[in-house]
N, CA, C and O atoms as a DFTB+ gen file, in Angstrom:
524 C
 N C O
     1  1       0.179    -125.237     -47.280
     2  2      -0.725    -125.991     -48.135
     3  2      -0.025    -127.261     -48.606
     4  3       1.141    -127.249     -49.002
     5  1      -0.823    -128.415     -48.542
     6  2      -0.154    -129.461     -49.365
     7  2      -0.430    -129.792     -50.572
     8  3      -1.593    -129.849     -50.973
     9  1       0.747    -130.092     -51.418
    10  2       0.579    -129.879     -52.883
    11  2       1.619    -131.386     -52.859
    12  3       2.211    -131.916     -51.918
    13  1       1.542    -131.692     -54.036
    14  2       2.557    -132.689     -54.321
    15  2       3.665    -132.691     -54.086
    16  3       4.121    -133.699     -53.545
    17  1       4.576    -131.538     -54.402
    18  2       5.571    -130.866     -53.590
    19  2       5.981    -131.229     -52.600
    20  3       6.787    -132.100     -52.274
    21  1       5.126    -130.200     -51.861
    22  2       5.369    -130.117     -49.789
    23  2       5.286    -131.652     -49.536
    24  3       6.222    -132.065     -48.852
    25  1       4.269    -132.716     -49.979
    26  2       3.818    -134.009     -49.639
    27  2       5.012    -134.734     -50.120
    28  3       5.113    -135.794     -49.502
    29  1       5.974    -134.564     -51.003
    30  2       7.035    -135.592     -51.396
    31  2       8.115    -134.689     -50.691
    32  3       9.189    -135.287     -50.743
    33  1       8.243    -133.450     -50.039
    34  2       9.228    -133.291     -49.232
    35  2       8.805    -133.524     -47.609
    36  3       9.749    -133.519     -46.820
    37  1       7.539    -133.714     -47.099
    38  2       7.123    -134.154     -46.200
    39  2       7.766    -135.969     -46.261
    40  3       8.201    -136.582     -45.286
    41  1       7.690    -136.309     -47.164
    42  2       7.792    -138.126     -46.808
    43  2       9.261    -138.122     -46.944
    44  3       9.764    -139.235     -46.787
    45  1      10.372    -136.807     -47.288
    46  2      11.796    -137.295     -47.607
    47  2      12.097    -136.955     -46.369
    48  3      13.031    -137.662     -45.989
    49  1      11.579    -135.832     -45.146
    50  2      12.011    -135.181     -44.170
    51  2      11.453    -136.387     -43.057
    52  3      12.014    -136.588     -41.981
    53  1      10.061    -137.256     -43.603
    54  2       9.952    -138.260     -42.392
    55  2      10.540    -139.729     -42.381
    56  3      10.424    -140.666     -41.590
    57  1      11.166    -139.568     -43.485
    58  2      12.380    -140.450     -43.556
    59  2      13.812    -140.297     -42.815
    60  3      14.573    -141.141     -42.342
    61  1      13.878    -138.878     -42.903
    62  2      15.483    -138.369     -42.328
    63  2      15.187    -138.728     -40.809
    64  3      15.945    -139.184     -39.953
    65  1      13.874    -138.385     -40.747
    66  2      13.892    -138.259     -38.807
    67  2      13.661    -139.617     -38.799
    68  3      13.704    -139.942     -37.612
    69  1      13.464    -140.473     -39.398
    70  2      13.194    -142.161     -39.125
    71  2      14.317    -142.981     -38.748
    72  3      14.537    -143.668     -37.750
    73  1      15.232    -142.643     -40.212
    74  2      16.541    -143.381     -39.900
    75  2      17.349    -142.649     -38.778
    76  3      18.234    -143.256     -38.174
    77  1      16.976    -141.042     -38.433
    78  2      18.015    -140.728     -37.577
    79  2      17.534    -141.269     -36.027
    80  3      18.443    -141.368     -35.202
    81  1      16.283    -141.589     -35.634
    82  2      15.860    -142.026     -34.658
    83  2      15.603    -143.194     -34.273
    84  3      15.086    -143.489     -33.195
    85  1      16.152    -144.376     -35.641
    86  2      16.647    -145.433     -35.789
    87  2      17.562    -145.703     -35.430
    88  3      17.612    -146.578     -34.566
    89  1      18.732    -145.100     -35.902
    90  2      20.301    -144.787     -35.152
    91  2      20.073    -144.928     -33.844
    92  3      20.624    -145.767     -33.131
    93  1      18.895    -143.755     -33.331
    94  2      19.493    -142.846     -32.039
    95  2      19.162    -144.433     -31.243
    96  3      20.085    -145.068     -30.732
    97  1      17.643    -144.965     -31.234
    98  2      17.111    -145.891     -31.067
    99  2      18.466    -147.591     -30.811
   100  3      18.728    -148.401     -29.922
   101  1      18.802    -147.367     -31.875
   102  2      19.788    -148.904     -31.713
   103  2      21.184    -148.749     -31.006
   104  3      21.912    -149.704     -30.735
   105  1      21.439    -147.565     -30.767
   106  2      23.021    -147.279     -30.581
   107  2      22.210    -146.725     -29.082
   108  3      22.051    -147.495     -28.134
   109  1      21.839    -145.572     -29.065
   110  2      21.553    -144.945     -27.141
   111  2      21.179    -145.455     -26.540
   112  3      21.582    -145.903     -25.467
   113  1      19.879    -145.571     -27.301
   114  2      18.348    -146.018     -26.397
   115  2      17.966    -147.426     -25.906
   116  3      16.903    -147.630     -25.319
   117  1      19.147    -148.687     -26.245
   118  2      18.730    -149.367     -26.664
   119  2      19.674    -149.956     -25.050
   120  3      19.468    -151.061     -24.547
   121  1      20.361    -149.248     -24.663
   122  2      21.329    -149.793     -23.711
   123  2      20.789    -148.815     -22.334
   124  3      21.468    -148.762     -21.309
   125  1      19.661    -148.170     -22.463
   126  2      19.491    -147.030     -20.945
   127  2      17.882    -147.382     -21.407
   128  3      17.707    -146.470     -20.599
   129  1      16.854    -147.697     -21.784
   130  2      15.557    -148.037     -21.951
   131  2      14.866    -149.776     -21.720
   132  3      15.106    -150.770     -22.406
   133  1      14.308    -149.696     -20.972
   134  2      13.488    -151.080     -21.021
   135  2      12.961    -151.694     -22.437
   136  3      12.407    -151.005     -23.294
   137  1      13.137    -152.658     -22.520
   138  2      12.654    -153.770     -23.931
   139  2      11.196    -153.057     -23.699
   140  3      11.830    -152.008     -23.814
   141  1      10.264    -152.759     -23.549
   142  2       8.649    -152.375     -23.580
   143  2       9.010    -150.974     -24.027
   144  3       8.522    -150.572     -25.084
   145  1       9.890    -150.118     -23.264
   146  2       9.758    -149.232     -24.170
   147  2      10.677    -148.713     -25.314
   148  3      10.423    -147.688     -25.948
   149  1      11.641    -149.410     -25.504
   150  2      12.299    -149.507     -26.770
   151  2      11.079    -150.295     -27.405
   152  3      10.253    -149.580     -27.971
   153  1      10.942    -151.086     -27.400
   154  2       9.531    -151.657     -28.509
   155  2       8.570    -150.300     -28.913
   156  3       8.498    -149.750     -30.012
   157  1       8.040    -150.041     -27.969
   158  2       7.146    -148.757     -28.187
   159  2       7.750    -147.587     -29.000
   160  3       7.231    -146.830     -29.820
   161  1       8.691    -147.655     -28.639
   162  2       9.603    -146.396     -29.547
   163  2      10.143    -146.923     -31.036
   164  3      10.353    -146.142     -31.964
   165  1      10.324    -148.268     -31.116
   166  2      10.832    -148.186     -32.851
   167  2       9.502    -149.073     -33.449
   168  3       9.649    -149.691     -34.503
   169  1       8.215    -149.105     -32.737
   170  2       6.718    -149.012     -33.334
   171  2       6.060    -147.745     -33.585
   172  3       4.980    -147.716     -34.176
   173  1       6.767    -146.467     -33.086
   174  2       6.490    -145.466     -33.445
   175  2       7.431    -144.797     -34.447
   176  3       6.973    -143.867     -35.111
   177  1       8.502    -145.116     -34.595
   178  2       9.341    -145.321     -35.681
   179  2       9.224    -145.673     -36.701
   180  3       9.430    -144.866     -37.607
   181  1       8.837    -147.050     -37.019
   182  2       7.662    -147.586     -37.681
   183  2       7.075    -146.786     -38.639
   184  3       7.479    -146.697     -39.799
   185  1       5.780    -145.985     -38.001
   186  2       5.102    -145.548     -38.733
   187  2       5.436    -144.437     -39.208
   188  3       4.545    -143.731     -39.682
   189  1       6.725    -144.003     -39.212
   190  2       7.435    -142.771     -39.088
   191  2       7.634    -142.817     -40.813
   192  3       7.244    -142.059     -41.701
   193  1       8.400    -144.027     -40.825
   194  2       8.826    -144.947     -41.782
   195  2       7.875    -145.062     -42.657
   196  3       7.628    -144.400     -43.664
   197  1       7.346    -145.989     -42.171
   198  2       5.825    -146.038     -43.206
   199  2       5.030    -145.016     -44.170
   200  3       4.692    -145.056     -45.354
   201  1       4.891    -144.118     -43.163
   202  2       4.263    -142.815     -44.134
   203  2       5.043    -142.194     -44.349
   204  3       4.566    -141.161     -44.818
   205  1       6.488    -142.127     -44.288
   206  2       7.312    -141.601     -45.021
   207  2       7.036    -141.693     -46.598
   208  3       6.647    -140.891     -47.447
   209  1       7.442    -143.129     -46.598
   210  2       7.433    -143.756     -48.028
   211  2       5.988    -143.595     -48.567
   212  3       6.020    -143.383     -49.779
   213  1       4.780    -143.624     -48.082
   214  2       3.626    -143.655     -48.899
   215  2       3.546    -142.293     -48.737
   216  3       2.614    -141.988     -49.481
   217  1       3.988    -141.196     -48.174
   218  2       3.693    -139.994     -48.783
   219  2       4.774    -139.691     -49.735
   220  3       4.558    -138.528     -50.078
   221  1       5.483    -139.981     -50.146
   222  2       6.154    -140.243     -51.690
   223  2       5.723    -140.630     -52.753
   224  3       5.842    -140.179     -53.892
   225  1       4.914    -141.987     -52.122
   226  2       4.534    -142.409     -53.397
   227  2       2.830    -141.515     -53.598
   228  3       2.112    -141.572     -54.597
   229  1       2.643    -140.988     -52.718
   230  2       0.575    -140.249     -52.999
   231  2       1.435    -138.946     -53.996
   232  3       0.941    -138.798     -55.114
   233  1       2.755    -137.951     -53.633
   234  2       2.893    -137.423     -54.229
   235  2       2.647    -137.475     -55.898
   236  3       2.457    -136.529     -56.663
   237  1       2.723    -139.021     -56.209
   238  2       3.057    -138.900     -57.819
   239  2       1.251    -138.479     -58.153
   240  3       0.944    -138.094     -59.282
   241  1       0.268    -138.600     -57.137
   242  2      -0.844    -138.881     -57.644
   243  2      -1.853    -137.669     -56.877
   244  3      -2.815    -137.900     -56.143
   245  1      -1.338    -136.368     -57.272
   246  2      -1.938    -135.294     -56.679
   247  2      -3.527    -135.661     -56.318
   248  3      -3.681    -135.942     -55.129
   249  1      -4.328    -135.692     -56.860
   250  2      -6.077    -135.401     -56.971
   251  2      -5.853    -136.370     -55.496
   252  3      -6.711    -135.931     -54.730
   253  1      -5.284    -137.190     -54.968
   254  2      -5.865    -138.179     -53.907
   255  2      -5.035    -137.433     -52.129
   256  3      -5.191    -137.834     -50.976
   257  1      -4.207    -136.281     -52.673
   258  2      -3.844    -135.509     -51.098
   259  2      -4.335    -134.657     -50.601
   260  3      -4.172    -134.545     -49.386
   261  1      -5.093    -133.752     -51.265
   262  2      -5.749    -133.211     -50.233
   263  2      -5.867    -133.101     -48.817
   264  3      -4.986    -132.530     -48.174
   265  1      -7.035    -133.675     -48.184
   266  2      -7.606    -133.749     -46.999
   267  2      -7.328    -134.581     -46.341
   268  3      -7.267    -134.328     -45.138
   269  1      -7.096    -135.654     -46.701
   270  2      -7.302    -137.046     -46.257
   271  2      -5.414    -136.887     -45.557
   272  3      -5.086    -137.144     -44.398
   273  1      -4.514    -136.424     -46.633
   274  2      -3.168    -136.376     -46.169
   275  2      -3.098    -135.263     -45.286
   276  3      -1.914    -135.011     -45.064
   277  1      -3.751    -134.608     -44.780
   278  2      -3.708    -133.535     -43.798
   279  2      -3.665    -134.425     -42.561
   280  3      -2.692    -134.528     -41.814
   281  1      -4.945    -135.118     -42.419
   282  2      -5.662    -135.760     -41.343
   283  2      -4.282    -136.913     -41.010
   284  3      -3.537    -136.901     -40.029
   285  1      -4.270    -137.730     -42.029
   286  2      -3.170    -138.857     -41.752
   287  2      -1.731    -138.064     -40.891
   288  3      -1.274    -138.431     -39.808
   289  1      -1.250    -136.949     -41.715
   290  2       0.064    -136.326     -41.108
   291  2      -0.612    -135.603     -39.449
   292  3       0.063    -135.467     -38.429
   293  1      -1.547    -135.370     -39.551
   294  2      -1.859    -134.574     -38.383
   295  2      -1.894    -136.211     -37.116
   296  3      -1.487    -136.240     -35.955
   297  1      -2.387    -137.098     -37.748
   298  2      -2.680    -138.428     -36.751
   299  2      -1.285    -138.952     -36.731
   300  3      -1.271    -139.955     -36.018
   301  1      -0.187    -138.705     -37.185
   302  2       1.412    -139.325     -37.422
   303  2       1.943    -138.541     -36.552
   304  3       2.804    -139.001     -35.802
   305  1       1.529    -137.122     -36.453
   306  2       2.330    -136.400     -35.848
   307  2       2.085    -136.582     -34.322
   308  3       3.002    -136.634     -33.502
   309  1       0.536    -136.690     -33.965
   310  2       0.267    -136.724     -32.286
   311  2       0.922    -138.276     -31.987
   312  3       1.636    -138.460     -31.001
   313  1       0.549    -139.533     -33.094
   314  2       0.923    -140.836     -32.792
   315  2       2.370    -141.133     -32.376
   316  3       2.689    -141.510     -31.249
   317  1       3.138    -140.943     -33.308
   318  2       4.414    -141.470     -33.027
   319  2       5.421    -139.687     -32.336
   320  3       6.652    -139.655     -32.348
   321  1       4.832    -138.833     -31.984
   322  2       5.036    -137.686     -31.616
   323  2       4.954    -137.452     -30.335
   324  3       5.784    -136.697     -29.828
   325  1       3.821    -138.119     -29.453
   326  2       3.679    -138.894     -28.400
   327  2       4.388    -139.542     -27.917
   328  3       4.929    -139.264     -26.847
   329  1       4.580    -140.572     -28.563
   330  2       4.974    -142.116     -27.969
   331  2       6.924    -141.628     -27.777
   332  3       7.611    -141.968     -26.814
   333  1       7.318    -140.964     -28.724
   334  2       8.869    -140.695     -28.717
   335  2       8.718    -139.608     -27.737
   336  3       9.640    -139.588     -26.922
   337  1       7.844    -138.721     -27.584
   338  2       8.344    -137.557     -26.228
   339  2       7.772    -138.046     -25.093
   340  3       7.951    -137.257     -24.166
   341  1       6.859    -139.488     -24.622
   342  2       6.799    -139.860     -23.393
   343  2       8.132    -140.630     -23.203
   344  3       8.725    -140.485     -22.134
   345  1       8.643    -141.435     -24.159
   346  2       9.386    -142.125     -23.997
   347  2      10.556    -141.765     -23.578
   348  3      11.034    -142.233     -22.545
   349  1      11.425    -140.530     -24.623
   350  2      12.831    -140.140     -24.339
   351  2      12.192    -139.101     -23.267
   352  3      13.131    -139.048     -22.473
   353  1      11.425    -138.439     -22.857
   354  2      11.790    -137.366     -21.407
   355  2      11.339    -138.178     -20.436
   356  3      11.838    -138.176     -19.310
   357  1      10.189    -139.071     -20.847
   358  2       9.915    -140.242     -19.587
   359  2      11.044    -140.595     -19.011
   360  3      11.127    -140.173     -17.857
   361  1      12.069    -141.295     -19.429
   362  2      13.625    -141.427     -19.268
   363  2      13.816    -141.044     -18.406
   364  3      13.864    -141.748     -17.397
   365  1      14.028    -139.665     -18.386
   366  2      14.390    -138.719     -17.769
   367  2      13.971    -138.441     -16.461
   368  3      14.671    -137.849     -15.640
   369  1      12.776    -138.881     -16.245
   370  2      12.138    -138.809     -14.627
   371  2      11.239    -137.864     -15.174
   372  3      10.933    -137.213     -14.176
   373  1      10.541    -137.314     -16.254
   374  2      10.367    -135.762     -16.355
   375  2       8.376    -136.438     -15.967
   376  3       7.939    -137.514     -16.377
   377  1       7.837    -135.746     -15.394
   378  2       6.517    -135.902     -14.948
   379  2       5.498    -135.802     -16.295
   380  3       6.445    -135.386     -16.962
   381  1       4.772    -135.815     -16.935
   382  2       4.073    -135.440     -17.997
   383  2       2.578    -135.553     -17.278
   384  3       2.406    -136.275     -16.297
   385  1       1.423    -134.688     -17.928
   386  2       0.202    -134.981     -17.736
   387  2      -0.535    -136.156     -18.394
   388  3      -0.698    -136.352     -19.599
   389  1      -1.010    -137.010     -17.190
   390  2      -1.586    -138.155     -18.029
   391  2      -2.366    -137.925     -19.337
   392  3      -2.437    -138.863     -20.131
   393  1      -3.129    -136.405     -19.705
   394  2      -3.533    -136.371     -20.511
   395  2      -3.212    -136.783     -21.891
   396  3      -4.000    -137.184     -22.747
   397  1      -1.222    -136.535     -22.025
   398  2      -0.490    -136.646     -22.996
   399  2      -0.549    -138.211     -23.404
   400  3      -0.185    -138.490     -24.546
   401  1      -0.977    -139.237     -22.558
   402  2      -1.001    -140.749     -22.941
   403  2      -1.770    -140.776     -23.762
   404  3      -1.641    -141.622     -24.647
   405  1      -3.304    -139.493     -23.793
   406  2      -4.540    -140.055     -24.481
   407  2      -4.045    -139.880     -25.864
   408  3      -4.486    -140.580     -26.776
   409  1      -3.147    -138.973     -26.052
   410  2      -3.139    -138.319     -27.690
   411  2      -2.233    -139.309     -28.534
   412  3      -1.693    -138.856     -29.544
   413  1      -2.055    -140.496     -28.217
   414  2      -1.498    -141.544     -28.848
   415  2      -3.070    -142.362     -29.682
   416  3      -3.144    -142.761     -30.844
   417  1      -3.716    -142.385     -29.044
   418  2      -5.048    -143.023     -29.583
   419  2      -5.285    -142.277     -30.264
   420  3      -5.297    -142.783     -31.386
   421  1      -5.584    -140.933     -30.307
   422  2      -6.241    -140.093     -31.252
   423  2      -5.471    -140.237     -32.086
   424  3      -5.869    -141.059     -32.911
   425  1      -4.029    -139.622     -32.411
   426  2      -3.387    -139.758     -33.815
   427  2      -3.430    -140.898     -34.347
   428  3      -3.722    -140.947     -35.542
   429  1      -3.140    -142.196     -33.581
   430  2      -3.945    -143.583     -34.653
   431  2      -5.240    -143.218     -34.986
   432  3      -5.151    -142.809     -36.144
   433  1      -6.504    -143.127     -34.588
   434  2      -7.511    -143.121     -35.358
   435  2      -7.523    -142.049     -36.208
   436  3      -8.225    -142.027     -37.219
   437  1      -6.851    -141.221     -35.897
   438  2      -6.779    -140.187     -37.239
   439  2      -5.898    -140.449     -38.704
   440  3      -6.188    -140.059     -39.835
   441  1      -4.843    -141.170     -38.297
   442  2      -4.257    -142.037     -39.480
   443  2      -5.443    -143.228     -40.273
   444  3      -5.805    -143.443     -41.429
   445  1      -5.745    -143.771     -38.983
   446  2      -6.867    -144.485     -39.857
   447  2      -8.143    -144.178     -40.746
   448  3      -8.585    -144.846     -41.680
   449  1      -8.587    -143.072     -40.246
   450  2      -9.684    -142.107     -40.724
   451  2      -9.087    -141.613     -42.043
   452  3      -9.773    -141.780     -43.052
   453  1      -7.867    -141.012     -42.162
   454  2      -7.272    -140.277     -43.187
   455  2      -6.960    -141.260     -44.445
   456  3      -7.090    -140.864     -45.603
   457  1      -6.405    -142.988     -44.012
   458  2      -6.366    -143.306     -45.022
   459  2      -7.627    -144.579     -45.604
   460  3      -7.520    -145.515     -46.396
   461  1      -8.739    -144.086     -44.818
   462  2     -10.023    -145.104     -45.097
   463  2     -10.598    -143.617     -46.283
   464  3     -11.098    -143.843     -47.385
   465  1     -10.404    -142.379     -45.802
   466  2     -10.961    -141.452     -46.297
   467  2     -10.012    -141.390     -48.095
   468  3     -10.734    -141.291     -49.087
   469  1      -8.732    -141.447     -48.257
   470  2      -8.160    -141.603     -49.552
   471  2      -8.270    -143.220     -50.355
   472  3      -8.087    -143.505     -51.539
   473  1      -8.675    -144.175     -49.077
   474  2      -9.053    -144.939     -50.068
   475  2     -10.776    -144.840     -50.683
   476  3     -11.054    -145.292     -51.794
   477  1     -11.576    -144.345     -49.998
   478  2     -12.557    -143.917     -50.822
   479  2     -12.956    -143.365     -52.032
   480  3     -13.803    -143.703     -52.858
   481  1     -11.706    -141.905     -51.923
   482  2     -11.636    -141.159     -52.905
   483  2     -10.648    -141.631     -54.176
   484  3     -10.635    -141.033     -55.252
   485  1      -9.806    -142.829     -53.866
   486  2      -9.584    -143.491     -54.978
   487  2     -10.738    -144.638     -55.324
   488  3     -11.097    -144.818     -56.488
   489  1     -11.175    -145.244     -54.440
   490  2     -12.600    -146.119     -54.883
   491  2     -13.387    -145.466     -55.831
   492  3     -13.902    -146.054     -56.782
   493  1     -13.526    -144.004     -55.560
   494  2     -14.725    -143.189     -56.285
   495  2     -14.154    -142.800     -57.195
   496  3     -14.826    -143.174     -58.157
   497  1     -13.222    -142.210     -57.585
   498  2     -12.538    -142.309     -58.471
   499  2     -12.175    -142.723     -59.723
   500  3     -11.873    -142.074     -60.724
   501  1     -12.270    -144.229     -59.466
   502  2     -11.622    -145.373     -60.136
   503  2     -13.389    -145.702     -61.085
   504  3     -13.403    -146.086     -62.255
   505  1     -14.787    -145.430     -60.207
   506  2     -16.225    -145.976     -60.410
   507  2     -16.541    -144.950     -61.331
   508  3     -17.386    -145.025     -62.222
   509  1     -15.543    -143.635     -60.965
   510  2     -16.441    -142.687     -62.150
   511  2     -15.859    -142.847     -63.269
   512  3     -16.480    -142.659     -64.316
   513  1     -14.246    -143.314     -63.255
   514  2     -14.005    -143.780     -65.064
   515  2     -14.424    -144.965     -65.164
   516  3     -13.839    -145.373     -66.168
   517  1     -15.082    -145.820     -64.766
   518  2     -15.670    -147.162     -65.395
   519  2     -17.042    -146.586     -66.272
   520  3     -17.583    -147.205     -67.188
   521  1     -17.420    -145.361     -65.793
   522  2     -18.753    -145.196     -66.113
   523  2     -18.787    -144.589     -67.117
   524  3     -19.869    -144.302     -67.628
């Protein structure tokens, strides 16, 4: 379940794997990978990063994680979850099913869905104490 809790140790644990795949990224990857897909890999890094830190900061503000932070972590996880396991076993020669390319699109629109859906519920939010 996500609670404020799990959600501010979720954004400290997608920090650890950020900077450590930052490292891995500038020091390994950076000398055995093509510029297109080192790009692709520290843009999925990126967002690794990104919602690291804003699921830290949603922690301070329970009523807005719910659902919406399910959907976003579930769209983070196929997005940049994807893009780093085509990339480092791609490397490798390792064959993958083209299917695995599609699930990069889906976890973006599911990040996007998740945080159009918490900014609503702070929009609505915000309209019912004006009232």
């Amino acid at each position: 379940m996500i609670n404020n809790k799990n959600l501010a140790l979720i954004g400290a644990l997608l920090l650890v794997i950020s900077i450590s795949l930052g490292a891995l990224g500038a020091h390994a990857l950076s000398e055995i990978l093509s510029e297109e897909r080192l790009r692709s890999f520290l843009t999925s890094n990126q967002y690794l990063t990104i919602h690291g830190l804003a699921f830290l900061v949603l922690a301070l503000f329970p009523r807005y994680i719910l659902k919406s932070t399910r959907v976003i972590l579930a769209g983070l996880v196929l997005f940049s979850g994807s893009i780093i396991l085509l990339i480092t076993l791609g490397h490798q020669e390792i064959q993958f099913p083209k299917i695995i390319g599609l699930i990069t699109p889906i976890g973006g629109v599911l990040m996007i869905l998740g945080w159009i859906h918490m900014a609503w519920l702070i929009w609505k939010e915000e309209n019912k104490i004006k009232s």
